[in-house]
C-alpha positions as CSV (number, residue, x, y, z in Angstrom):
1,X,0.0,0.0,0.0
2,X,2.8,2.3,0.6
3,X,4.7,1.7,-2.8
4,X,1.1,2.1,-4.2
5,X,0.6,5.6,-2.2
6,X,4.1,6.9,-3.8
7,X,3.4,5.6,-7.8
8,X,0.8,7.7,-7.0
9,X,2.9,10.9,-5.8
10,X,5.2,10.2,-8.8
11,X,2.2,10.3,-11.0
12,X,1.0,13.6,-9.8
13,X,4.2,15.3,-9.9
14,X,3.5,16.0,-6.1
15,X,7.3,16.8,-5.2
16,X,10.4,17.1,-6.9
17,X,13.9,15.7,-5.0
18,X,16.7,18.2,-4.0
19,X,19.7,18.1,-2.1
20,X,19.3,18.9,1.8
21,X,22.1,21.1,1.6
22,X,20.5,23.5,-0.9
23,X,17.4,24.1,1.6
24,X,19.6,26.1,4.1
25,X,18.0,27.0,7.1
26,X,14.7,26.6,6.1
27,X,12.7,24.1,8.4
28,X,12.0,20.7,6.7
29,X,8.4,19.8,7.5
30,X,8.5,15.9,8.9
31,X,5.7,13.3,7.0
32,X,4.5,10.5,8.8
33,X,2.2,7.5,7.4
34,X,-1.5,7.3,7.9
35,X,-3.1,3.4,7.7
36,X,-6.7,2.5,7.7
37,X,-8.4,-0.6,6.3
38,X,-11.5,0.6,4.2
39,X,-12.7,-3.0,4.5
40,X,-13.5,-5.3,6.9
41,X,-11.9,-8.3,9.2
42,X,-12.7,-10.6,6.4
43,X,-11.5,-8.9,3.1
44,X,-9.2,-6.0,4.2
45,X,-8.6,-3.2,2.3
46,X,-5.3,-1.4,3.5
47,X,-5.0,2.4,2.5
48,X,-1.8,4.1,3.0
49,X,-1.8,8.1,3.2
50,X,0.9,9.8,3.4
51,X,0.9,13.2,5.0
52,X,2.9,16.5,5.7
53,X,3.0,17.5,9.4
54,X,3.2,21.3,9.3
55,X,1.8,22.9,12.2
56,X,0.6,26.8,11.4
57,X,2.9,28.7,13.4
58,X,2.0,32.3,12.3
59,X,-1.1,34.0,13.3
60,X,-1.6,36.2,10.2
61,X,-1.1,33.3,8.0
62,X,-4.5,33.1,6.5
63,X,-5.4,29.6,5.4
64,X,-9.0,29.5,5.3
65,X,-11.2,27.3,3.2
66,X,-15.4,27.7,3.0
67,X,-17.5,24.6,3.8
68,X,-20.9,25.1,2.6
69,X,-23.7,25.2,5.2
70,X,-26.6,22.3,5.0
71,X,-29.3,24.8,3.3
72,X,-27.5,24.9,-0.1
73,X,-27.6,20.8,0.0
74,X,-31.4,21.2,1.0
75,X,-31.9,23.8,-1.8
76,X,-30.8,21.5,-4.5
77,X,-33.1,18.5,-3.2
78,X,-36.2,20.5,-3.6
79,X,-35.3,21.9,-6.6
80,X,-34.9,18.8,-8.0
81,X,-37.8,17.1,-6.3
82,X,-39.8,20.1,-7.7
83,X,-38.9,19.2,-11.5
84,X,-40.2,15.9,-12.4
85,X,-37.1,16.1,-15.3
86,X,-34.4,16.9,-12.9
87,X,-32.0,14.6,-11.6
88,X,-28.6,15.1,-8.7
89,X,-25.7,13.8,-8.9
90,X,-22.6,13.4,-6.4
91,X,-19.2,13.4,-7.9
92,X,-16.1,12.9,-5.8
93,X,-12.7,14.0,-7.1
94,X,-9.7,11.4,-5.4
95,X,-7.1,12.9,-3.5
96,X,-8.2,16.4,-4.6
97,X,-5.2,18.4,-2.6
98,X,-2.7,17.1,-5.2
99,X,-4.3,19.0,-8.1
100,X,-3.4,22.7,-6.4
101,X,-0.2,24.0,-7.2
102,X,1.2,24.6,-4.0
103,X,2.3,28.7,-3.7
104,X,5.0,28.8,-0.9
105,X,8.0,27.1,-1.1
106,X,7.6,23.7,1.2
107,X,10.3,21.4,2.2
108,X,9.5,17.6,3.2
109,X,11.2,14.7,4.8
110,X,11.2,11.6,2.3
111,X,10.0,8.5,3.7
112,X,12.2,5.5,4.0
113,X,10.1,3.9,1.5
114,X,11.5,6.2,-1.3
115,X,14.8,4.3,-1.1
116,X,16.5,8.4,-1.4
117,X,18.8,8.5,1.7
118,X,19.1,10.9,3.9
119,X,21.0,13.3,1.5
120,X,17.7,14.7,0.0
121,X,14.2,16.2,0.9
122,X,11.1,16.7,-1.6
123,X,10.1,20.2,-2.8
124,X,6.5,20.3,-3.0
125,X,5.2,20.8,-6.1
126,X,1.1,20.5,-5.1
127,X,-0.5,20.7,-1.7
128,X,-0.1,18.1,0.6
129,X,-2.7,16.9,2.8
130,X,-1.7,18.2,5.9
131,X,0.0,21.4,4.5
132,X,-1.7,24.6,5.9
133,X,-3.1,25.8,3.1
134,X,-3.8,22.8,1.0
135,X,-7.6,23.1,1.3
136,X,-7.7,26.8,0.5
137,X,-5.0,25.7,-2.7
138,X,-7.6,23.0,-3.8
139,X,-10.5,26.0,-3.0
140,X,-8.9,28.1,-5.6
141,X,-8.0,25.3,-7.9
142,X,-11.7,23.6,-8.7
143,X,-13.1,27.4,-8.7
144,X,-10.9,27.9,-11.9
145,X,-12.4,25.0,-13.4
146,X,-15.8,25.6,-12.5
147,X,-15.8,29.3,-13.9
148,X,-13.8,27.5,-16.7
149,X,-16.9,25.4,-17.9
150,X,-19.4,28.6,-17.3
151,X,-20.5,28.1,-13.8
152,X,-20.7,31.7,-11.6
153,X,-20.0,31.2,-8.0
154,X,-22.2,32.5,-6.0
155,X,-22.8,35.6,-3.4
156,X,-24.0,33.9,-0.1
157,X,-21.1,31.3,-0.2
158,X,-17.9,30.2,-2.1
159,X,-19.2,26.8,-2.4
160,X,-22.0,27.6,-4.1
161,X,-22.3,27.7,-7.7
162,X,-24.7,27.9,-10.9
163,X,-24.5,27.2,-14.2
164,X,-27.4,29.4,-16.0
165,X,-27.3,28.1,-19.8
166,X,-27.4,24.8,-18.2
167,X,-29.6,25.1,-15.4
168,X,-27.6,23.1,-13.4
169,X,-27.5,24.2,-9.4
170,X,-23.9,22.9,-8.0
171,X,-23.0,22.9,-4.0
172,X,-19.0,21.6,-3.1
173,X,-17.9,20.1,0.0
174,X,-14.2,19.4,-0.1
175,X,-13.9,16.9,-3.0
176,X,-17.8,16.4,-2.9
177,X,-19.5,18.0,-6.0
178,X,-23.5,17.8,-5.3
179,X,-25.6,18.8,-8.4
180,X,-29.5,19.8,-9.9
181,X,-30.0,19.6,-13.3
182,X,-31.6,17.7,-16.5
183,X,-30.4,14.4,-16.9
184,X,-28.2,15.5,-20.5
185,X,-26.5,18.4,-18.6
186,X,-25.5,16.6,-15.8
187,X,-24.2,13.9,-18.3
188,X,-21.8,16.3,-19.4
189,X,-21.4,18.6,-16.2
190,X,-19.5,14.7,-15.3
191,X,-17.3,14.2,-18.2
192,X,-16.4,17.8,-17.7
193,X,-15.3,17.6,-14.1
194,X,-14.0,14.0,-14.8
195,X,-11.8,15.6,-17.0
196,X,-10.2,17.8,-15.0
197,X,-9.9,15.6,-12.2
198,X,-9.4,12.3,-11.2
199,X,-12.7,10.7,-9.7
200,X,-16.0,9.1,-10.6
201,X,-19.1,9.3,-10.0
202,X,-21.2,8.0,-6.7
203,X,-24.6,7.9,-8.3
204,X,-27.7,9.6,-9.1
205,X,-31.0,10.7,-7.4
206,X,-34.2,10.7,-9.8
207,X,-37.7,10.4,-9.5
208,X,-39.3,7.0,-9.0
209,X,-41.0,7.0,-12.7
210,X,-37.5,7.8,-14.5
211,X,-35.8,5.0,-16.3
């Protein structure tokens, strides 16, 4: 599982590998492992994350990322349930932190596991989950997109968004994308997102007479 977890930070570019010497006196933020079994006793299913421990350390740092409050969720239910037509969806994006670009300069420890030696630290390339502002980076990241495919956030919250050509109602919650919309749009409001980002799709609420 660990090998697994770091073909995967290879494949996202999440680091590149420099000499310790050239960091200087810049601190050198420690990873450590993360192991859970998303099965059961029976048929495990070991998931290996691992993550940056930086601690925020200065006050004025401003890291903030919205979450959107539960009305926007129960918006988008009635609006569907109102239109016989309209269907949600629920799209989750994987590991959505390593798709922002980080913005500061990072420094991490390597893990054993990368067979590096002590000689050399990563540079991060893309957030990290546990980085301070990785959340905020992956904020600013899918708000790009969005506005990319002609959605306009919204005034009330950042998590809100609408797509008026479309129709199509969208609330995000971390790498959650909840959405209204006909059944054709939100066919291609997924292939859209699913392009830009790694994920699938969790399913889809319609009426009890749809096909």
């Amino acid at each position: 599982a660990k090998a697994e977890e770091l073909k995967y930070f290879a494949s996202k570019s999440v680091w590149r590998v420099v000499p310790r010497s050239s960091v200087g006196a810049q601190r050198v933020v420690g990873t450590r492992w993360v192991s859970c079994n998303k099965g059961d006793g029976e048929h495990p299913e070991i998931r290996c994350r691992l993550v940056c421990q930086e601690v925020k350390t200065h006050a004025s740092e401003d890291f903030f990322a919205a979450t959107p409050p539960i009305e926007p969720l129960r918006l988008i239910l009635s609006l569907a349930a109102d239109d016989a037509r309209k269907q949600v969806t629920l799209v989750d994006i994987s590991r959505a932190y390593f798709n922002a670009v980080i913005k500061r300069r990072v420094f991490v420890e390597l893990p054993p596991e990368a067979g590096l030696g002590r000689g050399v630290v990563g540079e991060l390339l893309k957030c990290m989950y546990g980085t301070r502002d990785a959340a905020q980076g992956w904020e600013q990241t899918y708000r790009d997109a969005l506005e990319h495919l002609g959605f306009v956030r919204g005034r009330a919250s950042p998590c809100i968004f609408v797509h008026a050509q479309r129709d199509i109602q969208l609330a995000v919650h971390g790498d959650d994308f909840f959405a209204a919309g006909l059944p054709s749009d939100l066919g291609w409001f997924e292939r859209a997102l699913l392009t830009k980002f790694e994920g699938k799709v969790k399913g889809r609420l319609a009426h009890a007479n749809d096909d």
